[in-house]
C-alpha positions in Angstrom: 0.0 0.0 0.0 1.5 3.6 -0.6 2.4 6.0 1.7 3.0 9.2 1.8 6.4 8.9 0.6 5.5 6.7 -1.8 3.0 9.9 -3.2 6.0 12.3 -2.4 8.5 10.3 -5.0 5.9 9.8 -7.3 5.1 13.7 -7.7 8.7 14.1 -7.4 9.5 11.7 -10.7 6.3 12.9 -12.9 7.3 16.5 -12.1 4.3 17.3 -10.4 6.4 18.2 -6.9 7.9 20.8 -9.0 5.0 22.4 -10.3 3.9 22.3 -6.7 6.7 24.0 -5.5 6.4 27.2 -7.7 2.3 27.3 -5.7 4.2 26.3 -2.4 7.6 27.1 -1.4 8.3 24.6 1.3 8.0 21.9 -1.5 11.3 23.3 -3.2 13.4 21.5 0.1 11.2 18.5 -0.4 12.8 18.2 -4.2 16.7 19.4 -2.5 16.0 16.9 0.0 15.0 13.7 -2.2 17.5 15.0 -4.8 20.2 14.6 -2.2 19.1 11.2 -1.4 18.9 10.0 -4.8 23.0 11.2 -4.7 24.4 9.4 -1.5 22.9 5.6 -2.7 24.2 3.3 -5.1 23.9 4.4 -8.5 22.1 0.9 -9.2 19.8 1.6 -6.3 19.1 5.1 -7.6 18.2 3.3 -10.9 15.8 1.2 -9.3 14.3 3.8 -7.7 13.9 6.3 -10.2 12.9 3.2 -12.8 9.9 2.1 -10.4 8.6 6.1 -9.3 8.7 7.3 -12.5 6.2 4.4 -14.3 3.3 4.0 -11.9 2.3 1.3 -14.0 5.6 -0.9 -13.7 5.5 -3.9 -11.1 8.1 -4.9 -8.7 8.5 -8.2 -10.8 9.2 -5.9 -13.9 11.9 -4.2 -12.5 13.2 -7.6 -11.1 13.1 -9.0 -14.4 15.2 -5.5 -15.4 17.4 -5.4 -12.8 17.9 -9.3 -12.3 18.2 -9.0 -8.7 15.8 -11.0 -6.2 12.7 -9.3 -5.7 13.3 -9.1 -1.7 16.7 -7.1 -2.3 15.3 -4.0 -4.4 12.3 -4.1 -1.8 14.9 -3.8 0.5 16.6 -1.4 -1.5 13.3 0.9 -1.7 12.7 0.5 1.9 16.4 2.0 2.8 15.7 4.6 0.4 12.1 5.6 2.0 13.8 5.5 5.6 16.8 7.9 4.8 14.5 10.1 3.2 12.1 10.5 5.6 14.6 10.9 8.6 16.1 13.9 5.7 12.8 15.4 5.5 12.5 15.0 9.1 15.3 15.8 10.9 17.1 17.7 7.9 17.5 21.2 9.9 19.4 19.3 12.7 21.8 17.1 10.5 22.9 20.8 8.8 23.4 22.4 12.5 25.2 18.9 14.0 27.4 19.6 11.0 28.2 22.9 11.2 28.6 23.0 15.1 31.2 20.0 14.5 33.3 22.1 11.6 33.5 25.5 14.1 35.0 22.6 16.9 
C-alpha cells in the first residue's frame, strides 16, 4: 500500500512536486531533500528507484526482471531509500546544524 512517501516520490518523478513548489515554497526543500538522497545511494539503487517512481504502471517483478536481482533485495533497497529520506525530511535542519557546530570545533 502507498504511503505518503510513496505519493512524495511519485510527484517528485512525474514533475508534479515541481509544479507544486512554484504554488508552495516549502515543496522546493522536499525536491533538495529527495534529490540529495537519490545522490548518496548506489547508483544501481538510484536506478531502481527512479525506474519504479517514474512508471506508476511498472510492477516490482518488472523491475526484477530488469534489474535481475531478487525481488526481496530491491524491496529492500526501496525501503532503505524511504527510511533515509524520511529521517532527511525530518530531521534535515538538525543534520545541517550537527554539522556545522562540529566544523567550528
Amino acid at each position: 500500500m502507498a504511503d505518503s512517501t510513496d505519493k512524495l516520490l511519485r510527484d517528485y518523478f512525474s514533475g508534479r512536486l515541481k509544479l507544486m513548489a512554484e504554488i508552495d515554497p516549502k515543496h522546493k526543500q522536499d525536491i533538495v531533500d529527495i534529490t540529495f538522497c537519490l545522490s548518496v545511494i548506489k547508483p544501481e539503487h538510484s536506478q531502481v528507484i527512479k525506474r519504479y517512481y517514474s512508471d506508476k504502471f511498472i510492477t516490482w517483478d518488472e523491475i526484477v526482471s530488469e534489474v535481475g536481482k531478487s525481488n526481496p533485495a530491491i524491496r529492500v533497497w526501496r525501503t532503505n531509500f524511504k527510511t533515509l529520506l524520511n529521517i532527511i525530511l525530518q530531521h534535515g535542519d538538525e543534520f545541517i546544524n550537527l554539522r556545522q557546530e562540529a566544523l567550528r570545533a
